[in-house]
N, CA, C and O atoms as CSV, one atom per row, in Angstrom:
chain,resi,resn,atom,element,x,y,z
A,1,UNK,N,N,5.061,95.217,55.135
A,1,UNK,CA,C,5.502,94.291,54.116
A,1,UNK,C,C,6.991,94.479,53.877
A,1,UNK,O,O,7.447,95.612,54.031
A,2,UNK,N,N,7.830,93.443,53.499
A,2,UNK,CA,C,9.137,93.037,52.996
A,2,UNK,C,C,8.728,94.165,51.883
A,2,UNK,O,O,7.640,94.477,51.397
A,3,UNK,N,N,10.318,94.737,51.647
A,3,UNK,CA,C,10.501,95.967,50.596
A,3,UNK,C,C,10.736,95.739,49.299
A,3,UNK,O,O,10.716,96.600,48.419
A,4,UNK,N,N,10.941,94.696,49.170
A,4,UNK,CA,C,11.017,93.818,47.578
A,4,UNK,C,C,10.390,92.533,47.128
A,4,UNK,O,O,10.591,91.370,47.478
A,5,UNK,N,N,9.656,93.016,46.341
A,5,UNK,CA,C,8.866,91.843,46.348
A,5,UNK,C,C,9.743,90.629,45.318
A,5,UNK,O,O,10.367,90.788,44.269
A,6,UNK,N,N,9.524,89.649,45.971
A,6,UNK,CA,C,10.005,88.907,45.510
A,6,UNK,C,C,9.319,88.086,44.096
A,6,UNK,O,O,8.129,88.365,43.942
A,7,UNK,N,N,9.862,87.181,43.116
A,7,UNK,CA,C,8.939,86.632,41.992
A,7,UNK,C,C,8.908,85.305,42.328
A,7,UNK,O,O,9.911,84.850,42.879
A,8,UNK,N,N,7.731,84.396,42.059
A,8,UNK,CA,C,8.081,82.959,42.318
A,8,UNK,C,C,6.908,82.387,41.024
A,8,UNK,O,O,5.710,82.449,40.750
A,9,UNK,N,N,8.227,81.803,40.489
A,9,UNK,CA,C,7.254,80.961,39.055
A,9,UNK,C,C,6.587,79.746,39.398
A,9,UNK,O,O,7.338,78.817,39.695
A,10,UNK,N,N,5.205,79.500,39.434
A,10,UNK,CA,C,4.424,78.028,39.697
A,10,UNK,C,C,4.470,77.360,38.102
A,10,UNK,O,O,3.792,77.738,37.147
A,11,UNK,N,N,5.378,76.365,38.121
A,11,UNK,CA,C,4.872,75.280,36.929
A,11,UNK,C,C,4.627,73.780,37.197
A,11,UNK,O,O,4.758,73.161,38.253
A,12,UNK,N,N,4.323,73.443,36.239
A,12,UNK,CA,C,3.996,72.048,36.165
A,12,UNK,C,C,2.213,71.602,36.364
A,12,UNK,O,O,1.507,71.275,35.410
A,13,UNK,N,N,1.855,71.662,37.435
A,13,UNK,CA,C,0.014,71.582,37.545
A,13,UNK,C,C,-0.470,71.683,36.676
A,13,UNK,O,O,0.084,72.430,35.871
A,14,UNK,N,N,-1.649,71.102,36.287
A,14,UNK,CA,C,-2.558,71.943,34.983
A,14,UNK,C,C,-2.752,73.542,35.810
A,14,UNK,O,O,-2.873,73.799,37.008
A,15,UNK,N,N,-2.717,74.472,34.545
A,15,UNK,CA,C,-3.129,75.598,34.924
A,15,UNK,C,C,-4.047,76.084,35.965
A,15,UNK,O,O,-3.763,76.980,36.760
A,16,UNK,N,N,-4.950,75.569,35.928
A,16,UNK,CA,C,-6.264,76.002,37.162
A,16,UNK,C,C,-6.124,75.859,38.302
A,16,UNK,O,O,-6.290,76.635,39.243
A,17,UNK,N,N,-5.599,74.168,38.215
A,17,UNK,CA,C,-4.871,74.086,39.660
A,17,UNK,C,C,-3.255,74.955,40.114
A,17,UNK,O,O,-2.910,75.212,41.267
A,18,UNK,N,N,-2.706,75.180,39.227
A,18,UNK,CA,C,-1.988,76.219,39.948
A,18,UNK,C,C,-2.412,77.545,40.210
A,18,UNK,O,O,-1.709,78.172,41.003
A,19,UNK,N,N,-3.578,78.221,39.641
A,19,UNK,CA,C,-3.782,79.394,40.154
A,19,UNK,C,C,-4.443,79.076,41.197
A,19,UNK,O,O,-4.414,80.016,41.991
A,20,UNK,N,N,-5.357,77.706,41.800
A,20,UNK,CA,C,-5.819,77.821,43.267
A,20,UNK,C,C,-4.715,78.015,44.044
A,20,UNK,O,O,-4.554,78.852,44.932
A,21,UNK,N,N,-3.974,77.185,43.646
A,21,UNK,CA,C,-2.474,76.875,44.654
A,21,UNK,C,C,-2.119,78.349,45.109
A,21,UNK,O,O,-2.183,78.912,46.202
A,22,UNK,N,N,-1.631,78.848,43.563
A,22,UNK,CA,C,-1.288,80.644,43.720
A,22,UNK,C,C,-1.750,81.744,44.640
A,22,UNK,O,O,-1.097,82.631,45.189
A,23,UNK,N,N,-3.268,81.419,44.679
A,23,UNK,CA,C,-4.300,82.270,45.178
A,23,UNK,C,C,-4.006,82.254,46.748
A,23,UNK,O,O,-3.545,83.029,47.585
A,24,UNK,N,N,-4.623,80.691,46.687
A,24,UNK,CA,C,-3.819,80.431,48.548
A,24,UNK,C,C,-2.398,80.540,48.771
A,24,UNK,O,O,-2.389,80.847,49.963
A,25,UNK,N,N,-1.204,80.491,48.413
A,25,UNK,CA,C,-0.380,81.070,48.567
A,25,UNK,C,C,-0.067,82.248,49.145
A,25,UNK,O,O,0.492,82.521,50.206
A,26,UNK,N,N,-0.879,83.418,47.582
A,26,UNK,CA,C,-0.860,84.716,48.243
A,26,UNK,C,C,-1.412,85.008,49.853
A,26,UNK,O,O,-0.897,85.858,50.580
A,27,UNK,N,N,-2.272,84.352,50.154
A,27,UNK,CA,C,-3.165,84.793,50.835
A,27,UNK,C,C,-2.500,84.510,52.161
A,27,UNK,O,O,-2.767,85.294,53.072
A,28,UNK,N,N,-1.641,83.468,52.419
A,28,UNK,CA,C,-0.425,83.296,53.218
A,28,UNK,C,C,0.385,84.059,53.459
A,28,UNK,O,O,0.555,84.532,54.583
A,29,UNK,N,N,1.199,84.400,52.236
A,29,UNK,CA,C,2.305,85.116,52.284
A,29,UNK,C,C,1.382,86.824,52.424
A,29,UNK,O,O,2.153,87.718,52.773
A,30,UNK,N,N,0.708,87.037,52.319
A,30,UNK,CA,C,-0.188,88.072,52.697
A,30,UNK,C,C,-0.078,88.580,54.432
A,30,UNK,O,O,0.549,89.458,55.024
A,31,UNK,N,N,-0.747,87.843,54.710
A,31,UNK,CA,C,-1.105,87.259,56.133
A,31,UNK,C,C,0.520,87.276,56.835
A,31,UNK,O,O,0.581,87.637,58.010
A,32,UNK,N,N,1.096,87.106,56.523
A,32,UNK,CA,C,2.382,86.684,56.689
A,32,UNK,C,C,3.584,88.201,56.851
A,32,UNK,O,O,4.496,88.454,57.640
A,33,UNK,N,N,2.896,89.049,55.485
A,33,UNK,CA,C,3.587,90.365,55.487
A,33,UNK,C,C,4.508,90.117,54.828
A,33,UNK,O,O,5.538,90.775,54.967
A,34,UNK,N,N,4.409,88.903,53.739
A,34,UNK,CA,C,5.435,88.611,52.846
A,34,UNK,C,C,5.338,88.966,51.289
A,34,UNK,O,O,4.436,88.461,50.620
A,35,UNK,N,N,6.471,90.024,50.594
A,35,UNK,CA,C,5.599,90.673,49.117
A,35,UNK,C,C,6.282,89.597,47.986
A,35,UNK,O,O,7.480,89.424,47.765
A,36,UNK,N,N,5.183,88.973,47.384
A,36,UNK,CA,C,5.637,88.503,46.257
A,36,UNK,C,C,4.803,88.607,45.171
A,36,UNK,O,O,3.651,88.933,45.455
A,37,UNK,N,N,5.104,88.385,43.751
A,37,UNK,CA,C,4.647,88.635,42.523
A,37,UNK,C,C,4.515,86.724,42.322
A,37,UNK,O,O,5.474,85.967,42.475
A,38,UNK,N,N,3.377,86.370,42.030
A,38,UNK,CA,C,3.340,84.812,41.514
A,38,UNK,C,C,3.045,84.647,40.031
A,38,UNK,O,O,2.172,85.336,39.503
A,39,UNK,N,N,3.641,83.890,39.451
A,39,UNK,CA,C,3.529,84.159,37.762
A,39,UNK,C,C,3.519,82.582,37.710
A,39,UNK,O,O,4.419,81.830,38.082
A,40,UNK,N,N,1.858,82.135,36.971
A,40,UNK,CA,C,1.970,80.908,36.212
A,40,UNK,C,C,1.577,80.907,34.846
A,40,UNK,O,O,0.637,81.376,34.204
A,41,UNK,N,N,2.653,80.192,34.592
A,41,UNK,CA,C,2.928,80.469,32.795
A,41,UNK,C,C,1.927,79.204,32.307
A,41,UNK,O,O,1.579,78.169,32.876
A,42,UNK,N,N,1.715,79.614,31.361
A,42,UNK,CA,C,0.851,78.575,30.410
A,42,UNK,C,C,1.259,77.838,29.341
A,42,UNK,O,O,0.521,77.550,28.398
A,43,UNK,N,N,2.770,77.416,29.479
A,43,UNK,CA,C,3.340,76.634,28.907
A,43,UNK,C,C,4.578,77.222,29.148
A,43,UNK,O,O,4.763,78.425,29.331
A,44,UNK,N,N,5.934,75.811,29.140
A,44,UNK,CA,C,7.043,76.721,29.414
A,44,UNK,C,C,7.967,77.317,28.811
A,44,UNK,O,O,9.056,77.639,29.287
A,45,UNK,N,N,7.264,77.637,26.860
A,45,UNK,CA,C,7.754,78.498,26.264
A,45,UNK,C,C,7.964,80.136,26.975
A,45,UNK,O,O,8.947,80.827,26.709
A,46,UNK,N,N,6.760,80.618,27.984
A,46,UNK,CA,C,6.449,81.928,28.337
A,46,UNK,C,C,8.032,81.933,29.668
A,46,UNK,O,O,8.495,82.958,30.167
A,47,UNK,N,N,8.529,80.519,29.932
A,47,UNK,CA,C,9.499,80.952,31.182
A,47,UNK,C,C,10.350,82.086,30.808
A,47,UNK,O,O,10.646,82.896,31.687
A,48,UNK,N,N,10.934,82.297,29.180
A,48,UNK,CA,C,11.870,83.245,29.362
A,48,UNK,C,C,11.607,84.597,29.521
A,48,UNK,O,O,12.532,85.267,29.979
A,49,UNK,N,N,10.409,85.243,29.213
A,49,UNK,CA,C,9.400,86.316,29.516
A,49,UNK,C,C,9.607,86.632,31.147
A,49,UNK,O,O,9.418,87.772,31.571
A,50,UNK,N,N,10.033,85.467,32.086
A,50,UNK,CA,C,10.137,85.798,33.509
A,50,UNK,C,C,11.017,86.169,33.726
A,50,UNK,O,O,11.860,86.247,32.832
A,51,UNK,N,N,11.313,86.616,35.083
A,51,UNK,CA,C,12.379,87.389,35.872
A,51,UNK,C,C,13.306,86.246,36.071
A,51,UNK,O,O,12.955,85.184,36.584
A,52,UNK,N,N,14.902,86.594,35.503
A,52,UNK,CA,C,15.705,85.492,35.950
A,52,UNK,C,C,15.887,85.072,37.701
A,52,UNK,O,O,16.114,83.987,38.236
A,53,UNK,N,N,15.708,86.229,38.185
A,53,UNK,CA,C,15.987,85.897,39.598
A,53,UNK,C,C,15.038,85.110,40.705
A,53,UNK,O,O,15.268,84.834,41.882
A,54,UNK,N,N,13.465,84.764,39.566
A,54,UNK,CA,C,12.685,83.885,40.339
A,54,UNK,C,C,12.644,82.579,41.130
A,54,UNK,O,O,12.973,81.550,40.541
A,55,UNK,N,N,12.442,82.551,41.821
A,55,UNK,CA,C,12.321,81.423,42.642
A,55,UNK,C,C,11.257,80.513,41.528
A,55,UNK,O,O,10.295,81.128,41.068
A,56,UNK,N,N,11.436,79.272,41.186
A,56,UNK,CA,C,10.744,78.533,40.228
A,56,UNK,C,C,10.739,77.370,41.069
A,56,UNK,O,O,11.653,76.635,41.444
A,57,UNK,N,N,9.306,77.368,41.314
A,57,UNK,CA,C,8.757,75.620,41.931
A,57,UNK,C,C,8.291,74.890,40.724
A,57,UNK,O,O,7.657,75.528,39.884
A,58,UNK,N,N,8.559,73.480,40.516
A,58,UNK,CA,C,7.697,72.930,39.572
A,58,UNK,C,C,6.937,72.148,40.231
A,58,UNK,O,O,7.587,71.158,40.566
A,59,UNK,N,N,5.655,72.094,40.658
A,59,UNK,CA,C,4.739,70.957,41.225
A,59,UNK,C,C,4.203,69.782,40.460
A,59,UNK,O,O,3.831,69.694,39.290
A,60,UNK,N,N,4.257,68.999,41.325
A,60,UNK,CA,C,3.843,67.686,40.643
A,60,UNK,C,C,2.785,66.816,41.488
A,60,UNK,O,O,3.123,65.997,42.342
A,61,UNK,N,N,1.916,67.007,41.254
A,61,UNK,CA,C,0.282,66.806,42.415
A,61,UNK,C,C,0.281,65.987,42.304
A,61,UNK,O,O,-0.045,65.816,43.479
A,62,UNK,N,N,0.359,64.776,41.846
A,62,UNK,CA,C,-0.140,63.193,42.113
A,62,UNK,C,C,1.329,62.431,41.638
A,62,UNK,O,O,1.180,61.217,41.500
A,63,UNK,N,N,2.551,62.869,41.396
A,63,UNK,CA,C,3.929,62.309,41.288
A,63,UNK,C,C,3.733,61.417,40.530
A,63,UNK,O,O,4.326,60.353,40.707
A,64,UNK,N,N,2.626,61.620,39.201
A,64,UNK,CA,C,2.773,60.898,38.088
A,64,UNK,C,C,2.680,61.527,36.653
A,64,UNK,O,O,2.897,60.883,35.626
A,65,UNK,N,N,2.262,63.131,36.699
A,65,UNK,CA,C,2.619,64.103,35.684
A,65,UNK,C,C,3.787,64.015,34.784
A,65,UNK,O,O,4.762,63.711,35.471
A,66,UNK,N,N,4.057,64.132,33.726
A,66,UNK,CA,C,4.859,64.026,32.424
A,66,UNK,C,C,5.494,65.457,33.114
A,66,UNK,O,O,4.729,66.421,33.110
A,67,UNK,N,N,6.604,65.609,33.598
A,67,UNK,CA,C,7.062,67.148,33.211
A,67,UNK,C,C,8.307,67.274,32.432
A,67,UNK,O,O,9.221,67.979,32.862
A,68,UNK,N,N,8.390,66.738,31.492
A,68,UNK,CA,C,9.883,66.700,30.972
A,68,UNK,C,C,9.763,68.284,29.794
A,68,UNK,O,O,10.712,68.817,29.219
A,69,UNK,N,N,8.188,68.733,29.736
A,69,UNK,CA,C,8.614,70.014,28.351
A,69,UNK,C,C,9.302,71.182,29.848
A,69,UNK,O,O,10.279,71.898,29.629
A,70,UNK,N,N,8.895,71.179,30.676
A,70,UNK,CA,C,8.870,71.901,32.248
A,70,UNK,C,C,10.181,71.641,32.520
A,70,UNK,O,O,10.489,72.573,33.263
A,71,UNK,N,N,11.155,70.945,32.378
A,71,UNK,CA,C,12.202,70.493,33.426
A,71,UNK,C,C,13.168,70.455,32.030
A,71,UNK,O,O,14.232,69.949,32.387
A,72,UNK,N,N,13.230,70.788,30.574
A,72,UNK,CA,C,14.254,70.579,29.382
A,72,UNK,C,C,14.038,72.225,29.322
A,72,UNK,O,O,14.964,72.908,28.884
A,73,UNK,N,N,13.146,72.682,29.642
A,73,UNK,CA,C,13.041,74.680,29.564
A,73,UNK,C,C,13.693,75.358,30.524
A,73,UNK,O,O,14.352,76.380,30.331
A,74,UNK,N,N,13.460,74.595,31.976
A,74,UNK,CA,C,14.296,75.473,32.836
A,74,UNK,C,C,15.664,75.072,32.733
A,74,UNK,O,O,16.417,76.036,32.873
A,75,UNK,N,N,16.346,73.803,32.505
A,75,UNK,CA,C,17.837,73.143,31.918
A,75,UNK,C,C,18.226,74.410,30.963
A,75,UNK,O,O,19.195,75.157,31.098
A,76,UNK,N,N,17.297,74.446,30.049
A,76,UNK,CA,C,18.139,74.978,28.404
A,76,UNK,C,C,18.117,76.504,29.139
A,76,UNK,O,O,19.281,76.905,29.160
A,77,UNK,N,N,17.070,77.642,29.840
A,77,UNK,CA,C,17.494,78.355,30.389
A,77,UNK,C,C,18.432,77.895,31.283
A,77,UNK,O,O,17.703,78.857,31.527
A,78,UNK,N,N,19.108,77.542,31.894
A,78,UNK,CA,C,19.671,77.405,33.093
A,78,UNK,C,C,19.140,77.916,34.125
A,78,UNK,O,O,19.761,78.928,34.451
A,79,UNK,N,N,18.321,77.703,34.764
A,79,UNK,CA,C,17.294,78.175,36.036
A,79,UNK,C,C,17.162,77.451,37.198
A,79,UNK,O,O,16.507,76.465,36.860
A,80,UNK,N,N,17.379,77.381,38.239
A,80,UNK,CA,C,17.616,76.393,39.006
A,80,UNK,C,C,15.718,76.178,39.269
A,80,UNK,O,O,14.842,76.889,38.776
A,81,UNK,N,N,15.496,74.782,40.338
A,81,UNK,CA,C,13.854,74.496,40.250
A,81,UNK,C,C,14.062,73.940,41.760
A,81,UNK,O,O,15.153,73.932,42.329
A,82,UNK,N,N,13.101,73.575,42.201
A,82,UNK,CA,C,12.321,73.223,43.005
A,82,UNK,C,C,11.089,71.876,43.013
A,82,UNK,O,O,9.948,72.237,42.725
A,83,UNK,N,N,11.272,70.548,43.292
A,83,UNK,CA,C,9.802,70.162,42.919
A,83,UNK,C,C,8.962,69.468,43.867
A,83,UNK,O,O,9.239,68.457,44.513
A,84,UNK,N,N,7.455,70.429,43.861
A,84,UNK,CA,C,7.093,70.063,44.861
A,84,UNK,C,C,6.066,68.808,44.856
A,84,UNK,O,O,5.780,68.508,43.697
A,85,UNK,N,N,5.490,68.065,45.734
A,85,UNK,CA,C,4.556,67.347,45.535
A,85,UNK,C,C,3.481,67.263,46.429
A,85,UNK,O,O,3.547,67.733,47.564
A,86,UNK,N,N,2.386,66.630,45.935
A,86,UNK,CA,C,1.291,66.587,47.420
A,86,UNK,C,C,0.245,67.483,46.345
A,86,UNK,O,O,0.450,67.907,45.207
A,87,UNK,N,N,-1.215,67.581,47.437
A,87,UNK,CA,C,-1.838,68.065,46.693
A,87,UNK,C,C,-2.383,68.820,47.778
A,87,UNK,O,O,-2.081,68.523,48.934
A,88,UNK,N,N,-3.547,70.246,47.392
A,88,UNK,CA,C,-4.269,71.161,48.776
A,88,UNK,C,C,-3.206,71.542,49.559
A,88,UNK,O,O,-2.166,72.114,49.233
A,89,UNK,N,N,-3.721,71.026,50.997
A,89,UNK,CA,C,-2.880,71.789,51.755
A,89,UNK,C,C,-1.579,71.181,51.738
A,89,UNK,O,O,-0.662,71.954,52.017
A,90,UNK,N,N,-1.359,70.350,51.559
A,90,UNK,CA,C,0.854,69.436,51.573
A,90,UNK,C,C,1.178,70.598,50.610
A,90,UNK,O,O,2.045,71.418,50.912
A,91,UNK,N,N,0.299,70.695,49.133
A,91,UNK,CA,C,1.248,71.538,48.438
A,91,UNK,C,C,1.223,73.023,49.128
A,91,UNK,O,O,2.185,73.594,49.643
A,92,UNK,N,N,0.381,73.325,49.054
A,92,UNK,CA,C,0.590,74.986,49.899
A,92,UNK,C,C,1.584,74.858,51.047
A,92,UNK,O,O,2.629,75.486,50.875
A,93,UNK,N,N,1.460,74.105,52.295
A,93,UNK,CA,C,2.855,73.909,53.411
A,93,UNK,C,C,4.526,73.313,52.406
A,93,UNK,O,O,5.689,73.427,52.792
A,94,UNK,N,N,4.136,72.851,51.407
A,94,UNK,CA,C,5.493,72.814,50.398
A,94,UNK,C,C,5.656,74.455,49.952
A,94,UNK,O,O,6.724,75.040,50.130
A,95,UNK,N,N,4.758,74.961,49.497
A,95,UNK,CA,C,5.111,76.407,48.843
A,95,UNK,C,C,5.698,77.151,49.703
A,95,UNK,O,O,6.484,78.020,49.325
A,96,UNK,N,N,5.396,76.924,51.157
A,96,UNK,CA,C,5.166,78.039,52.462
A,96,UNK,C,C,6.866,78.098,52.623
A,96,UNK,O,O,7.663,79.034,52.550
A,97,UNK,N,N,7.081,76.126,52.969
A,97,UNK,CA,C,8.324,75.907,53.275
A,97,UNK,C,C,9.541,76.308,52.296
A,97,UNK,O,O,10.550,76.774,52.826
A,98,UNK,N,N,9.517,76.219,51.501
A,98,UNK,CA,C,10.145,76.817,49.924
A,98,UNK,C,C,10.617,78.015,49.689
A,98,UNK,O,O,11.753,78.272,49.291
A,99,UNK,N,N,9.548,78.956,49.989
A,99,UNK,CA,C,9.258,80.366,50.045
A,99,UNK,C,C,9.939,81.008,51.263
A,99,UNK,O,O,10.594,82.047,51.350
A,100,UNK,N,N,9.700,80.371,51.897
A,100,UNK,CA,C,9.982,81.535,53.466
A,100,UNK,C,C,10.941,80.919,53.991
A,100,UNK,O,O,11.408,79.820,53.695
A,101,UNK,N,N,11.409,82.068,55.250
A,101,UNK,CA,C,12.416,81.598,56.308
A,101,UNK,C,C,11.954,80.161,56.934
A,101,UNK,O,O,10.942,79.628,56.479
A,102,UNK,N,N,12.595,79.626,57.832
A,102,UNK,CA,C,12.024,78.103,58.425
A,102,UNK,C,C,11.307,78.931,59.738
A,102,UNK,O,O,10.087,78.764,59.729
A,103,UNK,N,N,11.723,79.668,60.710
A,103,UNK,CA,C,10.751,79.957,61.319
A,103,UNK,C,C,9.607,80.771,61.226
A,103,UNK,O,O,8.725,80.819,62.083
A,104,UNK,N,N,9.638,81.648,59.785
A,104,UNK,CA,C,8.406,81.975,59.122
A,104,UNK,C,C,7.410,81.070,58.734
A,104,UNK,O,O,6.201,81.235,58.572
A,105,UNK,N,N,8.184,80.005,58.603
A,105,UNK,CA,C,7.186,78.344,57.875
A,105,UNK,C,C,6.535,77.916,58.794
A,105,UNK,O,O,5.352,77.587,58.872
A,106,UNK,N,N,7.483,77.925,59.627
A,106,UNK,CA,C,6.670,76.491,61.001
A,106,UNK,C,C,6.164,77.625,61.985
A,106,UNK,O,O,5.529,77.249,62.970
A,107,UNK,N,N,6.331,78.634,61.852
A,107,UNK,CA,C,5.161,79.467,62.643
A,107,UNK,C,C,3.759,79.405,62.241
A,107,UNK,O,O,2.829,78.980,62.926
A,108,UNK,N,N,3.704,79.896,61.006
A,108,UNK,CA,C,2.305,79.317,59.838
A,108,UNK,C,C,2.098,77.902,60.003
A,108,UNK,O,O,0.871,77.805,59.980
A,109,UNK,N,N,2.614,76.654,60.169
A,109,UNK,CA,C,2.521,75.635,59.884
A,109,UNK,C,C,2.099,74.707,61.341
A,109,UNK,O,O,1.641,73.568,61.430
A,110,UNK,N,N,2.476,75.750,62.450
A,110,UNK,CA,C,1.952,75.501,63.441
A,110,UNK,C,C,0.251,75.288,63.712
A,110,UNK,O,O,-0.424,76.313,63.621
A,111,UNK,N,N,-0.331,74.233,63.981
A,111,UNK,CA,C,-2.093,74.727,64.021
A,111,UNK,C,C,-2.512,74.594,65.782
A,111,UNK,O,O,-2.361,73.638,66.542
A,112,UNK,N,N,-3.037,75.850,66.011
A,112,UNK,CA,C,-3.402,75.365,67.019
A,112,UNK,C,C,-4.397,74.233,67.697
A,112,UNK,O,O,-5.457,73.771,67.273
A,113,UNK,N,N,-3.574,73.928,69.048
A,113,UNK,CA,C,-4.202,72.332,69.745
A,113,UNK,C,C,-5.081,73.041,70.740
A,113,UNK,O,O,-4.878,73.879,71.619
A,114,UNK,N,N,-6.478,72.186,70.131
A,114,UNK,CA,C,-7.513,72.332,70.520
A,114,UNK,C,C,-8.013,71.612,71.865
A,114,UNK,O,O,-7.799,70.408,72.003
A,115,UNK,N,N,-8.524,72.176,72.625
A,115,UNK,CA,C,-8.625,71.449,74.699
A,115,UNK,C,C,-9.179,70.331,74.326
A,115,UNK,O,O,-9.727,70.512,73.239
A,116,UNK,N,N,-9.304,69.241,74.709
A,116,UNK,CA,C,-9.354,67.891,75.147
A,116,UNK,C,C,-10.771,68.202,75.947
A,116,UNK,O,O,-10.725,69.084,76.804
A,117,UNK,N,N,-11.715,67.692,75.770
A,117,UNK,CA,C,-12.806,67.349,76.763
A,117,UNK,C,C,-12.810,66.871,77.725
A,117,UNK,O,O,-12.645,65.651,77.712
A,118,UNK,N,N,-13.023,67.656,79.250
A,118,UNK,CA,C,-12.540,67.190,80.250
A,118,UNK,C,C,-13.556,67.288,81.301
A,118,UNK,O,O,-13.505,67.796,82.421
A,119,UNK,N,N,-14.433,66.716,80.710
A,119,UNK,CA,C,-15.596,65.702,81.599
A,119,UNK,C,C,-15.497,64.206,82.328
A,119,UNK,O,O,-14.723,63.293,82.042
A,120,UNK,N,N,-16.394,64.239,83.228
A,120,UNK,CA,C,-15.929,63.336,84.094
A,120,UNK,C,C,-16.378,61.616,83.180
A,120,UNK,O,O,-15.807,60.582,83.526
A,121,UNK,N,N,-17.090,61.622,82.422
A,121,UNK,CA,C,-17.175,60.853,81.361
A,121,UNK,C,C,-18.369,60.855,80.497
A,121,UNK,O,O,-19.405,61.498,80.668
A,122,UNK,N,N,-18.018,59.898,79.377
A,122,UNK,CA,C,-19.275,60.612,78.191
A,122,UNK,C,C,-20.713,60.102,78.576
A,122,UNK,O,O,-21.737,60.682,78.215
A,123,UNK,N,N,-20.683,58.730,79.498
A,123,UNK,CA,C,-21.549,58.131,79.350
A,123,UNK,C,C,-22.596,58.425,81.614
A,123,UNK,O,O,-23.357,57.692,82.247
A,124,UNK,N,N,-22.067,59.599,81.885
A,124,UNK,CA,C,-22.532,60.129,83.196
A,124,UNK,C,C,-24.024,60.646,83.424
A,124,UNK,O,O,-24.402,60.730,84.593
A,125,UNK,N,N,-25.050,61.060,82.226
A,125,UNK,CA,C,-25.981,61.295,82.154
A,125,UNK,C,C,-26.118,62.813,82.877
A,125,UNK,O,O,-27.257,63.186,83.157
A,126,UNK,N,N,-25.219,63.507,83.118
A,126,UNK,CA,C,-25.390,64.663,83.654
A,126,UNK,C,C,-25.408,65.705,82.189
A,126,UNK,O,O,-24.664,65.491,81.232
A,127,UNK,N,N,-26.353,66.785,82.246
A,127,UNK,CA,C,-26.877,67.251,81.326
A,127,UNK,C,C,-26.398,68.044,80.741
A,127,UNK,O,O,-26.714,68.261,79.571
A,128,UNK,N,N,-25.231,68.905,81.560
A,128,UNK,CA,C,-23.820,69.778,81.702
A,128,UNK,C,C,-22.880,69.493,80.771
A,128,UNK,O,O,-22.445,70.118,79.804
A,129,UNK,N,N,-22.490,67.726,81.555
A,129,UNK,CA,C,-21.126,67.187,80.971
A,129,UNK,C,C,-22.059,66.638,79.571
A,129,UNK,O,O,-21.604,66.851,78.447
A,130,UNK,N,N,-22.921,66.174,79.688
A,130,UNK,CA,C,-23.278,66.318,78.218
A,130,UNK,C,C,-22.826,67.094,76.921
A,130,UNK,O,O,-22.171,66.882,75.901
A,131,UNK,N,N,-23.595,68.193,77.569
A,131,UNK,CA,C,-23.378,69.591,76.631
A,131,UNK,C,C,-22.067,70.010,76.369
A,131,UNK,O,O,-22.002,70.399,75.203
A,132,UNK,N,N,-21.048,70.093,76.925
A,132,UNK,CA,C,-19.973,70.401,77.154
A,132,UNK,C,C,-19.483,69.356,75.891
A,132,UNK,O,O,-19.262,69.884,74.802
A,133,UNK,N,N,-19.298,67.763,76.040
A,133,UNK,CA,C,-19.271,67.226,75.350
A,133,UNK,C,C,-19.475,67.387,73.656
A,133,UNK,O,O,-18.769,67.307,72.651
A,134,UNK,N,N,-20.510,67.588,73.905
A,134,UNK,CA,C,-21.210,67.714,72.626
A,134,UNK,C,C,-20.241,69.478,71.574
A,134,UNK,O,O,-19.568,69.540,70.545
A,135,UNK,N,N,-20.664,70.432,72.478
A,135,UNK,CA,C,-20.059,71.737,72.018
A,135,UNK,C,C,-18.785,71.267,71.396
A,135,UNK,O,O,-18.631,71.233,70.175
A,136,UNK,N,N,-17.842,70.892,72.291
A,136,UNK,CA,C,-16.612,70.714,71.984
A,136,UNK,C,C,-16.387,69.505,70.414
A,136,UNK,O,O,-15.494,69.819,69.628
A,137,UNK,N,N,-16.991,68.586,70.195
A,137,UNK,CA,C,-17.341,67.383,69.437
A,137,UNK,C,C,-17.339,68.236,67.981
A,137,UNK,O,O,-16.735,67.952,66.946
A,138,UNK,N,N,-18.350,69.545,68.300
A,138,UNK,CA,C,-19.047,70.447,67.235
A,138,UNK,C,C,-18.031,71.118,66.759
A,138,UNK,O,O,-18.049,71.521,65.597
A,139,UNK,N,N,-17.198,71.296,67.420
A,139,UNK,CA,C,-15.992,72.874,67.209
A,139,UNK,C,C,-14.582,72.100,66.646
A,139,UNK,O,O,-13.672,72.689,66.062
A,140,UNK,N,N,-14.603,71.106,66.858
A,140,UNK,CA,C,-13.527,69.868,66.034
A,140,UNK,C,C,-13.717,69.638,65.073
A,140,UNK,O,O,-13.018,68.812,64.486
């Protein structure tokens, strides 16, 4: 693991949904060998309680959320932000990209491409290329 962990404030989401977000996050930056502390506040009276040097995303899951108590708290602190959007996995590949180096991102962000079925065709009646067919159909 990286020798300092880093802090990164999640706001804006309703609460619950940012601790899924959080959770999978960690579990990335885990995986990853990346140390961070994730702190979601429950209103953004608690921002000044945080570490000034955090990285602060504000998410906005459906880009129709009210965040103006979120975005007049980090102003009046002076805190710089981040805002992400998307929801599941867009927001987690937003957190990833945010968070990390770019080839730390798009290494993670890479998925592997799965073989192409390469039977002689679907409709051959051979019992083989069938199966083959089928397995592969299953594993997609």
């Amino acid at each position: 693991m990286s020798s300092a962990a880093r802090h990164v404030v999640l706001m804006g989401a309703p609460w619950t949904d940012r601790q899924h977000l959080a959770q999978a996050l960690q579990d990335v930056l885990q995986a990853l060998q990346q140390a961070a502390t994730l702190h979601c506040p429950a209103s953004p009276a608690e921002l000044t309680a945080l570490p000034l040097a955090a990285q602060h995303l504000l998410w906005n899951p459906a880009g129709t959320l009210l965040l103006e108590d979120w975005r007049s708290e980090l102003e009046r602190l002076q805190r710089s932000f981040q805002v992400l959007h998307g929801e599941g996995p867009e927001a987690l590949k937003q957190c990833v990209y945010a968070l990390l180096p770019p080839h730390l991102a798009q290494d993670w962000a890479r998925q592997p491409v799965l073989p192409r079925w390469a039977g002689v065709c679907e409709t051959c009646g051979d019992a083989d290329c069938e199966q083959r067919l089928f397995s592969r159909l299953l594993q997609g």
